[in-house]
N, C-alpha and C positions, 0 to 999 in steps of 0.2 A: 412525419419523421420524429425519432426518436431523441428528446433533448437530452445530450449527453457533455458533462462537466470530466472534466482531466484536474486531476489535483497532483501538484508538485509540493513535496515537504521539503524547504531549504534553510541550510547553516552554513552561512560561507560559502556559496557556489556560483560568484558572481564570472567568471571564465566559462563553464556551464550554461548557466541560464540566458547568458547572449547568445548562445548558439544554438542552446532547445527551441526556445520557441519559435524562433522562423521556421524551426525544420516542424515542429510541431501540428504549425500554421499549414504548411503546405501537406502534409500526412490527411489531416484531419481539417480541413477548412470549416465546418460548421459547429466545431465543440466550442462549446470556453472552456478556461483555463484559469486556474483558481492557485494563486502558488501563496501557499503556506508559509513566511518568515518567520524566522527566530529573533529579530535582530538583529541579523549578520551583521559586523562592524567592518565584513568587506566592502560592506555598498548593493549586496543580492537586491534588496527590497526596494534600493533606488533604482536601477537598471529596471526592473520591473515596473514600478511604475511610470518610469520615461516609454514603454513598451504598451503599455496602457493608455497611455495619452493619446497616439496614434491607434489603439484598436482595443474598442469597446467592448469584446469579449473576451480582455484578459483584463484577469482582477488580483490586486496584491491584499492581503491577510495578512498584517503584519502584526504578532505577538510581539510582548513586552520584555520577553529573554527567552533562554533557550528553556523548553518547556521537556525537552522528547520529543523522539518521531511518534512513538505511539500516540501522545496527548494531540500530535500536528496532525496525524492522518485522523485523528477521532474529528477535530475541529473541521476538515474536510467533507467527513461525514454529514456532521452537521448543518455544513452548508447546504452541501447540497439536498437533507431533506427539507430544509426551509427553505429552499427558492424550489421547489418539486422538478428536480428533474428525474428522467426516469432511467440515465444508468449514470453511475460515475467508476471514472477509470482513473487508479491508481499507479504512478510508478516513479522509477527514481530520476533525482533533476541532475545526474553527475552523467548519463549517458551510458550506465550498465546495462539499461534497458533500451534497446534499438528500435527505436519508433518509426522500424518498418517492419518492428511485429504486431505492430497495432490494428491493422484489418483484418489479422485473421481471428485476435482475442475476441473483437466485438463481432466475427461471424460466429464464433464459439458462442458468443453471449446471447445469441439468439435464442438459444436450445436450453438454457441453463440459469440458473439464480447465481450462479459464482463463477466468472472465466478466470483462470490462472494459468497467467505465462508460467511455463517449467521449466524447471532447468533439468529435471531428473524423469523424465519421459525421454519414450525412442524421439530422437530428432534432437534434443536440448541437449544444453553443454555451458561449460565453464570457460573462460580463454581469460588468462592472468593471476588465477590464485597461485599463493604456494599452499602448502600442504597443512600448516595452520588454519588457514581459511577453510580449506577444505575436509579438516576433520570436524571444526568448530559447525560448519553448516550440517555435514551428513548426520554427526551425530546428536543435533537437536532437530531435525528430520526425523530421524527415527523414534527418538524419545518423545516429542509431539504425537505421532502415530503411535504407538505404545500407550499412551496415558489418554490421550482424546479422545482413542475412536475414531482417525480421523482415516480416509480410504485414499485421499490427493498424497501424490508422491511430496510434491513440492508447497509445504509449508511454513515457511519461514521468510517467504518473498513477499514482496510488495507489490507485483507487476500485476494487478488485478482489474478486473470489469467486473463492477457488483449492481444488481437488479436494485434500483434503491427503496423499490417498494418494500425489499427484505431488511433493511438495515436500517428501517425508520421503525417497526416492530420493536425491535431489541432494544431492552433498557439501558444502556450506556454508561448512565451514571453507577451501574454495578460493575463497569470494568477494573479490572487487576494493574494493567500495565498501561505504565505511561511512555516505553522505551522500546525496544525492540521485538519482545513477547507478543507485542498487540498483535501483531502477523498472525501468529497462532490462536489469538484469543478471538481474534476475530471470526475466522474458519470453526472455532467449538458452539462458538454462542448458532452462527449460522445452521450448523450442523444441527443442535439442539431446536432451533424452529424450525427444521425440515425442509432447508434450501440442497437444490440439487446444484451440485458442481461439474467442471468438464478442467482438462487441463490441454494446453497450446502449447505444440514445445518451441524456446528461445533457446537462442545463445549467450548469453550472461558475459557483459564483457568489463574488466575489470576499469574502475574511473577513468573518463578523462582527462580530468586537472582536481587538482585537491587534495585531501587526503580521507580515508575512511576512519568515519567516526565510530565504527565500531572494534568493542575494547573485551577482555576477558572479563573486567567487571561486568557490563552490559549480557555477555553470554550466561554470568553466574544467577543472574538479574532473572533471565528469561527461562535457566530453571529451573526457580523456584516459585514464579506464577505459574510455569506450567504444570508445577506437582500441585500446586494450590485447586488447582481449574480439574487434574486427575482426580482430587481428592474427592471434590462436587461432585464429578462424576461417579462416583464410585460410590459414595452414600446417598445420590440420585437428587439433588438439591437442580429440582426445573429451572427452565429458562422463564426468566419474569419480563412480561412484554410490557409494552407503554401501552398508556391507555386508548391510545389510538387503533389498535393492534386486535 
């Protein structure tokens, strides 16, 4: 059987993460679960580790302040190529991501180096944006595709299943973003060492307690690593692997 690691990236999501991962637990009964803190000053990372105490395949990562989601999914990465597992599944800890699309991502993952839940395939869908949300998304969708190269409708999500034999190659320490962009960054550097993708269509539902951390700053953020990352591509500057690789 395949060891597979679930990374949650959390700031303040202690309402949330009480009630992911039992549901988690029972979706999935053989992954661990690796949840990424910022610090929360809500208490995320104590609730976690009270969660932990009682069950040895969940692990809390607690960072020193709020770093980014990109820098927290990368430290995820991380993990999981140093304890070798062989897939790791990303998604969000607020419940936008319904983890009862998770069987089908990792039957997707079978056939593929990169499963991504979609939102913008036949079958996916949005429930709770307004119209801000939903210009902001399509059109750094389309701009990602424009400047990447990139063929996945849906790049700017997090809801992923990644082969982690592919993301232990890629040099990391060359990343761009520490914030929202990674999404995209991640999918190019992939794309550049020649990992095949597939997409699973979800239904993307808007949080359940909280509030989103994401800002028109953070979208300004994410297009200007992506012109940076178009740019590489465009004067053809390769993907530099690790020496492992």
């Amino acid at each position: 059987m395949k060891r597979l690691l679930i990374t949650l990236c959390t700031y303040n999501e202690l309402e949330n993460i009480r009630l992911l991962l039992p549901e988690l637990r029972s979706v999935v009964p053989d992954a661990d679960i690796l949840v990424i803190d910022d610090n929360s000053p809500d208490g995320t990372g104590k609730a976690v580790t009270k969660f932990a105490a009682n069950d040895s395949h969940i692990t809390l990562l607690e960072r020193p302040q709020k770093l980014g989601l990109g820098a927290a999914t990368l430290a995820g990465f991380q993990y999981g190529i140093a304890h070798g597992y062989d897939q790791l599944l990303n998604m969000d800890a607020d419940f936008s991501h319904n983890s009862a699309h998770i069987p089908a991502l990792l039957e997707l993952a079978k056939s593929c180096d990169v499963a991504i839940g979609s939102r913008y395939i036949k079958g996916g869908g949005v429930v709770g944006w307004g119209l801000k949300r939903h210009f902001m998304s399509t059109t750094i969708n389309l701009y990602a595709r424009l400047l990447l190269g990139l063929n996945t409708r849906d790049n700017s999500g997090s809801f992923r299943c990644y082969r982690v034999d592919c993301l232990k190659q890629i040099d990391w320490k060359r990343t761009l973003s520490k914030g929202y962009a990674f999404q995209e960054e991640v999918l190019y550097r992939c794309r550049q060492l020649g990992c095949t993708f597939g997409e699973s269509p979800i239904l993307f539902e808007d949080r359940r307690f909280g509030v989103t951390k994401i800002s028109w700053k953070e979208a300004v953020a994410a297009v200007l690593v992506i012109f940076r990352l178009g740019v590489q591509r465009l004067i053809g500057v390769p993907v530099k692997l690790t020496s492992e690789s």
